[in-house]
C-alpha positions in Angstrom: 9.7 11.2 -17.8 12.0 10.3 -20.9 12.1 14.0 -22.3 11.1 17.1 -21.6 11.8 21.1 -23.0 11.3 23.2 -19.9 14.4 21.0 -18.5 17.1 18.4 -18.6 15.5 15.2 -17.5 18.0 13.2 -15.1 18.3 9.8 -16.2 19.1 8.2 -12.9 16.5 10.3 -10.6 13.9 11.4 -13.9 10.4 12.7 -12.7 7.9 9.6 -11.7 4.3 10.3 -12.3 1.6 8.1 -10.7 -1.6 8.4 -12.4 -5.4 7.1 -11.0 -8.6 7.3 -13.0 -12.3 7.2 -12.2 -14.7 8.1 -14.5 -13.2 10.4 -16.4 -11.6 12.6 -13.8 -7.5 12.0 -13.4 -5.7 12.9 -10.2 -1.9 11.8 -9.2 1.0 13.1 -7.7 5.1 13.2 -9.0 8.7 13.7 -7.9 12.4 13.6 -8.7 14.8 15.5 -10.9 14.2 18.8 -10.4 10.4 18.4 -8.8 9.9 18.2 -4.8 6.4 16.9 -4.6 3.4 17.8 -7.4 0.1 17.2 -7.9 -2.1 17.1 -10.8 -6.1 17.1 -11.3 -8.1 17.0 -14.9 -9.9 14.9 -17.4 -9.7 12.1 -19.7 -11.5 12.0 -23.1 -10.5 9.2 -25.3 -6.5 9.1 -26.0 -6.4 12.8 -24.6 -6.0 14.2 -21.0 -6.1 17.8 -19.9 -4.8 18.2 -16.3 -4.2 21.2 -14.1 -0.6 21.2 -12.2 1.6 22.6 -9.5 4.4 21.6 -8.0 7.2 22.6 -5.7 10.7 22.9 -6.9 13.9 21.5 -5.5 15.4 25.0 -6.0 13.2 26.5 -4.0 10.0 28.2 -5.8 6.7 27.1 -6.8 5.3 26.2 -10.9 2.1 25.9 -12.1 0.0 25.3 -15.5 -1.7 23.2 -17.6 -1.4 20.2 -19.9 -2.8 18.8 -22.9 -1.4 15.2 -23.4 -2.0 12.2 -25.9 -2.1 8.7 -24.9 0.1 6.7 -27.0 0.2 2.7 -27.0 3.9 1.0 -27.7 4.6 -1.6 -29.3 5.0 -3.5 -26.0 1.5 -2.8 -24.8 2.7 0.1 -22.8 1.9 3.7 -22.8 3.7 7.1 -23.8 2.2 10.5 -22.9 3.2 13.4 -25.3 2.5 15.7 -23.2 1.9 20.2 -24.7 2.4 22.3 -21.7 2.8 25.9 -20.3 3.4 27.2 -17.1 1.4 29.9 -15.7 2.4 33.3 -17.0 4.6 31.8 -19.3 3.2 31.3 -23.0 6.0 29.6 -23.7 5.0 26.0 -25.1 6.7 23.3 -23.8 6.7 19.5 -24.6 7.3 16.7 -22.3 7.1 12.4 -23.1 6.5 9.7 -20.2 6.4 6.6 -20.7 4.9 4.1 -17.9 7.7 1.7 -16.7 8.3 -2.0 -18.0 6.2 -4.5 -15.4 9.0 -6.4 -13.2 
């Protein structure tokens, strides 16, 4: 994670998301920064994936929500994820970007 609204993204220990794909369903799991251990579960249609996601918070309580992200390709071949979010019982939209990591 590169940027986010609901937080301050820490640049040495930022969220890491890993991702898997079959068929149109997406699953994963992420941590660091502020996150313990999450999970996600949705769909991918085209450049756009809608996930369902809870995770467990360093300071103690639980969030939830959903997603609505866009697949972006950069200029190096790798991918961003702009990703429109809320948490449940919070309207309050929020907007996070990823971008997958440079290949060592």
């Amino acid at each position: 994670m590169i940027s986010s609204t609901a937080s301050e993204v820490n640049a040495d220990d930022p969220t890491r998301f890993v991702y898997e794909e079959a068929d149109g369903v997406i699953w994963g799991t992420y941590t660091g920064d502020t996150v313990v251990q999450g999970r996600f579960v949705g769909t991918r249609d085209d450049d756009r994936l809608v996930l369902m996601y809870v995770h467990a918070l360093k300071a103690g309580p639980r969030a939830a929500g959903r997603s609505d992200s866009r697949i972006e390709s950069l200029p190096d071949g790798r991918l961003r994820l702009v990703e429109h979010f809320t948490f449940d019982g919070d309207d309050t939209p929020q907007v996070s970007v990823c971008e997958e990591l440079p290949t060592r």
